[in-house]
C-alpha positions, 0 to 999 in steps of 0.5 A: 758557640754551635758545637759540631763534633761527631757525636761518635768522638769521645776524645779529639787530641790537635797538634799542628796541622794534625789531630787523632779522634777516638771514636765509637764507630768501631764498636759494631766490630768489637773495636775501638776506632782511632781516627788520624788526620792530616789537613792544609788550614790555608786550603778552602773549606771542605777541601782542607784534609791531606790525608787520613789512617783510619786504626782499628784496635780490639776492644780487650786489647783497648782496654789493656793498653789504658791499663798500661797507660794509667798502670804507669808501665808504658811511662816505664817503658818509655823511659827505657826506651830513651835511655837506650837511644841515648846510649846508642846515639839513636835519633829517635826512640823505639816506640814502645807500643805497636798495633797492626791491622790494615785490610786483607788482600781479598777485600782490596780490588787490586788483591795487595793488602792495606797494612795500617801501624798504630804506635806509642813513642816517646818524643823529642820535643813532646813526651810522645808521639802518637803515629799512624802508618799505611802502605801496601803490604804482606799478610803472615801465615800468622794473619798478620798485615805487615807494612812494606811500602809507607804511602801515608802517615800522621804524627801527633804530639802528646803530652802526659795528662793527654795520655792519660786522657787518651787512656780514659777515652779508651776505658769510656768507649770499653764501658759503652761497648760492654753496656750495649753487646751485653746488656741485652743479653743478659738481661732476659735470663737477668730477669728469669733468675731474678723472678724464680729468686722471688717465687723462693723468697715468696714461698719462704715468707708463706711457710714462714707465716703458715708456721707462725699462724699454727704457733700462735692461733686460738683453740 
C-alpha cells in the first residue's frame, strides 16, 4: 500500500470524522504544531475537509506536558476532575489541560485577534477528549489571545495508550528540535574544546616519554 503521509507527521490520531496530526512544522518557531481537522468522508476528493485549527504549542511547554502525561499526573488530574463532576451533577468534566495561543490583532487584516484553545479533558464515553477551539478574540495586558466567540472546534476522542503515544510524539519532536537548533551550535566550539583537550593529552604523553628516555637511556 503507497504510503502518502506528510513527512512532517509524527503521529496521526483518528476518530469519527476528525483526526489530530503532530507535526515538525512548527519547529522553525521553537514549537510543536498539533494539527486538528474536521472533514465530510461522503464529500468529493479533495473537497472533503469541513475545517481545521491549527495549535501551536512552546517546545519546553511540549515537553512538560509529555512528562506530565507519562509522569501519571495528568491521569491524576483526571480522575479529580470526574469526581468532581460527578459530585456536582456536571455534564461534563473540567479539562485539566489548557493552552492559549491564536494570532495577534496587528497581524489579522481586520485588527480582531484569532484566539485558538488547546485542552485535555476527560470523556464520557472515551477516557479523553483532545479539543481545539478558534473564534475571534481579545488580547491581555498579560499577551494573552483569550477566545470570546467560538467559530470552530474539533473534538478527538482518545484512549490512554494513545495518550500516552501522543505524549511520546511530543518527546520525538522535543528531541528533533534539540539535535537541529543546537547541534550546529555547539559543535564548532565542540571541536575547539576537544582539539586543545588533545594538544594537552599529546603534550602530556611527550613529557611522559621525555622522562622515560632520560630514566633509562644508555651512558
Amino acid at each position: 500500500m503507497k504510503d502518502n503521509r506528510d513527512l512532517e507527521q509524527v503521529l496521526r490520531i483518528d476518530g469519527k470524522s476528525v483526526f489530530m496530526e503532530v507535526m515538525l512544522s512548527g519547529l522553525p518557531y521553537d514549537k510543536v504544531l498539533l494539527n486538528f481537522v474536521s472533514y465530510d468522508a461522503t464529500a468529493a476528493a479533495g473537497a472533503r475537509a469541513s475545517g481545521s485549527v491549527g495549535i501551536f504549542i512552546d517546545i519546553l511547554d511540549a515537553q512538560v506536558l509529555a512528562h506530565d502525561i507519562l509522569g501519571g499526573r495528568i491521569s491524576a488530574l483526571g480522575q479529580k476532575s470526574r469526581k468532581h463532576a460527578q459530585e456536582t451533577g456536571a455534564k461534563y468534566p473540567d479539562p485539566v489541560y489548557e493552552s492559549l495561543g491564536g494570532i495577534p490583532g496587528k497581524r489579522c487584516p481586520d485588527g480582531v485577534p484569532v484566539a485558538r484553545v488547546f485542552q485535555i479533558s476527560p470523556g464520557t464515553t472515551q477516557p479523553w477528549v483532545f479539543c481545539a477551539k478558534q473564534g475571534k478574540g481579545h488580547e491581555t495586558d498579560k499577551g494573552l489571545i483569550v477566545l470570546d466567540k467560538l467559530e470552530h472546534a474539533v473534538r478527538v476522542p482518545m484512549t490512554n495508550p494513545m495518550l500516552k503515544k501522543f505524549a511520546v510524539s511530543l518527546q520525538a519532536v522535543y528531541d528533533v528540535w534539540v539535535m537541529t537548533r543546537f547541534t550546529t551550535v555547539i559543535k564548532p566550539v565542540m571541536q575547539q574544546a576537544l582539539a586543545r583537550r588533545q594538544q594537552t593529552i599529546d603534550a602530556a604523553k611527550a613529557a611522559s616519554a621525555s622522562r622515560s628516555g632520560a630514566q633509562y637511556g644508555t651512558r
